[in-house]
Rosetta silent file (secondary structure, phi, psi, omega in degrees, C-alpha in Angstrom):
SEQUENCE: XXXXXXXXXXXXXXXXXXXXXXXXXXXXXXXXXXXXXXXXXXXXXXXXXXXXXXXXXXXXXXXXXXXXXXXXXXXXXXXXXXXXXXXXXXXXXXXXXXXXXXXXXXXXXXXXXXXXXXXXXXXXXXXXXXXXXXXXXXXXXXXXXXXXXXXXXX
SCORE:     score description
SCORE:     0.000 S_00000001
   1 L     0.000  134.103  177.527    0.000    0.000    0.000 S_00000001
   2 L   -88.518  120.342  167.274    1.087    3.363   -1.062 S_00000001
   3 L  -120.637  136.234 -152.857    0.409    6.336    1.658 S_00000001
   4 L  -122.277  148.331 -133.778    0.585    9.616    1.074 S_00000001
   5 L  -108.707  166.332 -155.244    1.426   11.982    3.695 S_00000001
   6 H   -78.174  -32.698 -152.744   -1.738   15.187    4.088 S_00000001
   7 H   -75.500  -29.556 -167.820    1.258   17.404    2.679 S_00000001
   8 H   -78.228  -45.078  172.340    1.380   15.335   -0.510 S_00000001
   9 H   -51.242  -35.818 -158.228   -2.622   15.474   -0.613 S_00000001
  10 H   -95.788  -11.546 -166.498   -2.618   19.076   -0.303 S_00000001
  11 H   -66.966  -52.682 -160.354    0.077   19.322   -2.546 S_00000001
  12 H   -54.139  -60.619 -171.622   -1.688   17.452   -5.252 S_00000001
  13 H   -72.695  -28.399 -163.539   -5.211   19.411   -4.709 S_00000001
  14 L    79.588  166.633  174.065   -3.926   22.403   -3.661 S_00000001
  15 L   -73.267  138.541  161.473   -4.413   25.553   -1.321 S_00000001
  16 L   -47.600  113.075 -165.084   -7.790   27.468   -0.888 S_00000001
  17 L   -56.013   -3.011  169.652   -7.871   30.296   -2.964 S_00000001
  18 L  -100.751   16.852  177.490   -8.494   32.109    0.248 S_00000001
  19 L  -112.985    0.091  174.816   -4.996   31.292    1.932 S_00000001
  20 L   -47.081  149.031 -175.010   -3.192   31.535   -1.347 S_00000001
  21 L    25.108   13.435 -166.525   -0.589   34.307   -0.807 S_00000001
  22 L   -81.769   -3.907  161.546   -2.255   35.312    2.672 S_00000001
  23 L   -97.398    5.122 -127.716    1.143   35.354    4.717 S_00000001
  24 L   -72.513  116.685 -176.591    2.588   37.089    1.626 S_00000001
  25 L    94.910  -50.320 -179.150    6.339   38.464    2.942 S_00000001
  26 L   -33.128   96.725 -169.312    6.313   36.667    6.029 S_00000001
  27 L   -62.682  152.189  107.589   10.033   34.723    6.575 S_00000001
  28 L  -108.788  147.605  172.940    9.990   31.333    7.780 S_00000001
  29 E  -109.142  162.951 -167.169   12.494   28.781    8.282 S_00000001
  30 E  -136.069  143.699 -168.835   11.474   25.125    7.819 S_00000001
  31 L  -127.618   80.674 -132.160   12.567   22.544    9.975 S_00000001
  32 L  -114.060  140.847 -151.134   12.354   19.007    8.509 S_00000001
  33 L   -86.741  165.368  173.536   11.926   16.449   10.773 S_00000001
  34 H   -46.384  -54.212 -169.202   14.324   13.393   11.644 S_00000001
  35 H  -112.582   30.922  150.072   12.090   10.850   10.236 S_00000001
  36 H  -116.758   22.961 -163.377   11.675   12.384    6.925 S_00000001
  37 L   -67.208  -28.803 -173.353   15.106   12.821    6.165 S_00000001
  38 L   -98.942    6.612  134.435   14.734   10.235    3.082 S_00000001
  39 L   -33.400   70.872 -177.760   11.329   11.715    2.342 S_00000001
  40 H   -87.593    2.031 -148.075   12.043   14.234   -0.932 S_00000001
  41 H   -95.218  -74.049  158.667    8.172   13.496   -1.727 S_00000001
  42 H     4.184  -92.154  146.785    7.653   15.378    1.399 S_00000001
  43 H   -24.842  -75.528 -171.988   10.468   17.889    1.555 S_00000001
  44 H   -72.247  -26.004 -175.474    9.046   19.248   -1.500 S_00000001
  45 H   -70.017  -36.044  178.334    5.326   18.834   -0.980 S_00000001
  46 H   -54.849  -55.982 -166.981    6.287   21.067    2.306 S_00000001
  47 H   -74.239  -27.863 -176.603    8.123   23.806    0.341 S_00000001
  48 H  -114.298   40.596  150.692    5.390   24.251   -2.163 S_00000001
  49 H  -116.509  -27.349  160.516    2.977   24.724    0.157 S_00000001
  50 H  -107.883   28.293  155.753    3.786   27.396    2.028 S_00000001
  51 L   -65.187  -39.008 -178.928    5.320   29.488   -1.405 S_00000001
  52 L   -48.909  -33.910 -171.909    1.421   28.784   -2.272 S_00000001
  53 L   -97.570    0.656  154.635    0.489   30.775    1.368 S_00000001
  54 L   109.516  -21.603 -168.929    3.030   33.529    0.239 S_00000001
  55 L   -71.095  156.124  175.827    6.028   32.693    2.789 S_00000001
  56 L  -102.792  141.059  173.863    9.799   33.368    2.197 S_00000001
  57 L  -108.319  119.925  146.460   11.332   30.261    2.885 S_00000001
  58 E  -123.408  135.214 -177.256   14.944   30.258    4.355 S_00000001
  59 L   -65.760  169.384  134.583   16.515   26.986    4.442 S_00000001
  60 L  -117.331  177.370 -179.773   18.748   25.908    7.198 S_00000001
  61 L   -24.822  -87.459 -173.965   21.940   24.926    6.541 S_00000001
  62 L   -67.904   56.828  176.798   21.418   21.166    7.571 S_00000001
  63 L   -85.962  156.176 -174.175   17.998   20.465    5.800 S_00000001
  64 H    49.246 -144.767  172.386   16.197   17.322    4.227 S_00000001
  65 H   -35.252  -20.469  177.445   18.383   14.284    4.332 S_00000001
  66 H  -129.961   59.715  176.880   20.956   16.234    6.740 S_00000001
  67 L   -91.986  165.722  177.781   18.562   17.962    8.866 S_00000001
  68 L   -89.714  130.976 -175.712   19.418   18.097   12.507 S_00000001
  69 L   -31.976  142.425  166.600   17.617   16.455   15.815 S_00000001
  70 L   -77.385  -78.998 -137.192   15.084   18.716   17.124 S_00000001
  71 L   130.014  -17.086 -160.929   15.950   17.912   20.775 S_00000001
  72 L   -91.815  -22.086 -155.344   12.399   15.542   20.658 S_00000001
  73 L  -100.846 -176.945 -165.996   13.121   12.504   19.963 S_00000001
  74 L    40.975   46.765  177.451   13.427    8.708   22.154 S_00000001
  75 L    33.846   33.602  169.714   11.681   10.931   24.746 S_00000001
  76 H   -30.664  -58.988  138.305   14.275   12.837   25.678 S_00000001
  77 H     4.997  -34.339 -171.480   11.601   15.149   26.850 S_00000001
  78 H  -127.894  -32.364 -154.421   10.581   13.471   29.442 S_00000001
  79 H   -94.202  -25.788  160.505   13.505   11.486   30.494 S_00000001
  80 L  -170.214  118.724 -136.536   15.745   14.811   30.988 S_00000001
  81 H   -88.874  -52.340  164.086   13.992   17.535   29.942 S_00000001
  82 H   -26.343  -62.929  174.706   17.100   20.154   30.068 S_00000001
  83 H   -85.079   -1.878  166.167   18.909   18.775   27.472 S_00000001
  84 H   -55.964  -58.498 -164.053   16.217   18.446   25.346 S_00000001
  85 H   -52.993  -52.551 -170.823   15.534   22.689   25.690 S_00000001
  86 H   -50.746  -73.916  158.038   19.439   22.736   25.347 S_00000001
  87 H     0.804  -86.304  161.839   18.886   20.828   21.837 S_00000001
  88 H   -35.432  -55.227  176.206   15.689   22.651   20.593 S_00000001
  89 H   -61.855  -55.405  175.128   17.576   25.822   21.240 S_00000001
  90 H   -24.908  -72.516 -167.473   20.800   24.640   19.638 S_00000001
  91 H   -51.133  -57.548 -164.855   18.632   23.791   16.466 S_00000001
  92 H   -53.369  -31.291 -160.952   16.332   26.797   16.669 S_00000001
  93 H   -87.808   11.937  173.780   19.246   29.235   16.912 S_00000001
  94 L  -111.920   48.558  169.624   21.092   28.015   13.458 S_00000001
  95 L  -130.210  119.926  148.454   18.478   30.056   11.794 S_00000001
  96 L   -70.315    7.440  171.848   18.645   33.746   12.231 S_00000001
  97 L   -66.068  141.473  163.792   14.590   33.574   11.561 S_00000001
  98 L   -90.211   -7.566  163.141   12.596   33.981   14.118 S_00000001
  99 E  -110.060  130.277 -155.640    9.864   32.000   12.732 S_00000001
 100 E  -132.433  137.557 -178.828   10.510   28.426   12.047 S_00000001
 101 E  -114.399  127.010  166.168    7.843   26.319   10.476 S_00000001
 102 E  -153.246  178.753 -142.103    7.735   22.635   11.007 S_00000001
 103 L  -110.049  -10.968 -179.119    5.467   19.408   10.003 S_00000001
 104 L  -143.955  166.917 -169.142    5.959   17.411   13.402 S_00000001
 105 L   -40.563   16.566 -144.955    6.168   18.399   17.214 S_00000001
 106 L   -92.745  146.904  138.253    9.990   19.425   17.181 S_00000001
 107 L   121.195  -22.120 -154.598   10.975   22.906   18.241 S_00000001
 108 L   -56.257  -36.005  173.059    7.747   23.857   20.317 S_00000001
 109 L   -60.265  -45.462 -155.960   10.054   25.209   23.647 S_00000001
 110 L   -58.098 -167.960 -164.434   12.673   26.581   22.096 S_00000001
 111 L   -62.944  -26.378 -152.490   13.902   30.252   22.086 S_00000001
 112 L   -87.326  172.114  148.145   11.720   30.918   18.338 S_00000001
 113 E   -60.942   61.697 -137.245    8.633   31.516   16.947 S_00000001
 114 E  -101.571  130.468  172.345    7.487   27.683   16.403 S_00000001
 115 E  -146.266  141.043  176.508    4.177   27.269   14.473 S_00000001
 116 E   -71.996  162.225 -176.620    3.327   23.381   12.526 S_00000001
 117 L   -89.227  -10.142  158.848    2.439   23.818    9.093 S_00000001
 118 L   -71.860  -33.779  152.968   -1.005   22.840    9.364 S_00000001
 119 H   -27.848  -36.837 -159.970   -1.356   26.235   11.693 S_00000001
 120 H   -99.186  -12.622 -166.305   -1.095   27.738    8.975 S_00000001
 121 H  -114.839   -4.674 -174.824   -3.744   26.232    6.700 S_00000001
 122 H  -130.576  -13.703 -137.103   -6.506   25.253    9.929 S_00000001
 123 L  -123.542   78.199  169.337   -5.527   27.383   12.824 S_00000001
 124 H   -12.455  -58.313  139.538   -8.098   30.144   12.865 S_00000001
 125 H     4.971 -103.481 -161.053   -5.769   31.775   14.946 S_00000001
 126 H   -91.015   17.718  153.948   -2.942   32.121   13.131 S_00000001
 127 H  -109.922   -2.727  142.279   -5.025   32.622   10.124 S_00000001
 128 L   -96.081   29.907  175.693   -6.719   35.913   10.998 S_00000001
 129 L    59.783   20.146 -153.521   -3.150   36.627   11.710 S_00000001
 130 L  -107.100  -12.451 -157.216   -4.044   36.666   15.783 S_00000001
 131 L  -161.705  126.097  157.992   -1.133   34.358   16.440 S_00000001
 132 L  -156.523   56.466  152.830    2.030   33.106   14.971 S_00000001
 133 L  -156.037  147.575  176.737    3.741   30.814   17.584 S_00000001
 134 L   -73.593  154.250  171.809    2.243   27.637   19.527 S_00000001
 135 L   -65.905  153.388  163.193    1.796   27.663   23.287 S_00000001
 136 L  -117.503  174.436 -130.340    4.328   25.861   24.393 S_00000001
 137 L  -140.090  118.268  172.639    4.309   22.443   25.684 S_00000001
 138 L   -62.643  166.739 -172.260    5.948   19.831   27.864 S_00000001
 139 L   -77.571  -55.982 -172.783    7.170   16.713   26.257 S_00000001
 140 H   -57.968  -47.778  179.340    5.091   14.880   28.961 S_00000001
 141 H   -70.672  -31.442  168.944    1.743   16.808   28.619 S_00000001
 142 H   -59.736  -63.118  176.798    1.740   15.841   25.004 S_00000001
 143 H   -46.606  -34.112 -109.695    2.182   11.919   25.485 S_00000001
 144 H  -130.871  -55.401 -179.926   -0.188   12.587   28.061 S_00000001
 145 H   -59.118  -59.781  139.311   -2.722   14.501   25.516 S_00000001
 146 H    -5.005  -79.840 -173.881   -1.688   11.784   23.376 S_00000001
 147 H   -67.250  -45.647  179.539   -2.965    9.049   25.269 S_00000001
 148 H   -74.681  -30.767  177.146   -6.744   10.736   25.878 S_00000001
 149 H   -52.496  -81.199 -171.182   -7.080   11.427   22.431 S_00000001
 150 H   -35.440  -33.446  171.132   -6.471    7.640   21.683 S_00000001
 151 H   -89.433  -18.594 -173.510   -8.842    6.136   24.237 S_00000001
 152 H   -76.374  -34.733 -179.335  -11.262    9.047   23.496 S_00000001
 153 L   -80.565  -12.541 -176.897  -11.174    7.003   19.815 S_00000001
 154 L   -89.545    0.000    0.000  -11.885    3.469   20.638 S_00000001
């Protein structure tokens, strides 16, 4: 079975003509997660989604196949939460953007402006402009969030 990731969907179908260019100037840096590094299906489905919502994209350096840990993963987060923050920051600060866009939880503590890329296409919010960073979030209260969602489904 072939599965295609929502970014790939939206790629395919496209943006709503009423978020088309609606961030129009607006810098972001994109932050591609760990377990998409061999993902270029992705990678690109990402990038031409938000040029569609109008954002300047700055890379980092270390992007796609050599992007760098977020700080998130094997639950660092929970198991010592410090160097996680140290990590997240590390990553966040080898952007001079201050807004960093990325497709999976990575990033949300750090020092930056951290908003997911669905924020930008669902998140009333930050699409009447009202908002453009996530609350942030323990490692713990997510898995935690996490878990009632999932029993809230069976």
């Amino acid at each position: 079975i072939r599965v295609k990731t929502v970014y790939e969907v939206i790629n395919e179908i496209g943006v709503t003509d009423n978020l088309k260019h609606k961030y129009e100037g607006i810098e972001v840096a994109i932050h591609d997660s760990c377990s998409t590094r061999h993902e270029k299906q992705i990678h690109e489905s990402v990038r031409w989604i938000l040029r569609e919502l109008g954002l300047n994209i700055i890379e980092f350096k270390n992007n796609k196949k050599d992007t760098v840990c977020c700080g998130a993963g094997g639950m660092v987060g929970v198991t010592n939460y410090k160097l996680a923050l140290k990590q997240m920051n590390s990553r966040a600060d080898e952007t001079v953007c201050e807004n960093i866009v990325c497709y999976c939880e990575s990033l949300l503590n750090s020092n930056k402006n951290i908003l997911h890329i669905l924020d930008l296409l669902f998140n009333e919010e930050v699409i009447n402009k009202n908002l453009f960073t996530q609350s942030k979030t323990k490692t713990l209260n997510k898995w935690i969030t996490r878990y009632k969602t999932t029993t809230l489904c069976k």
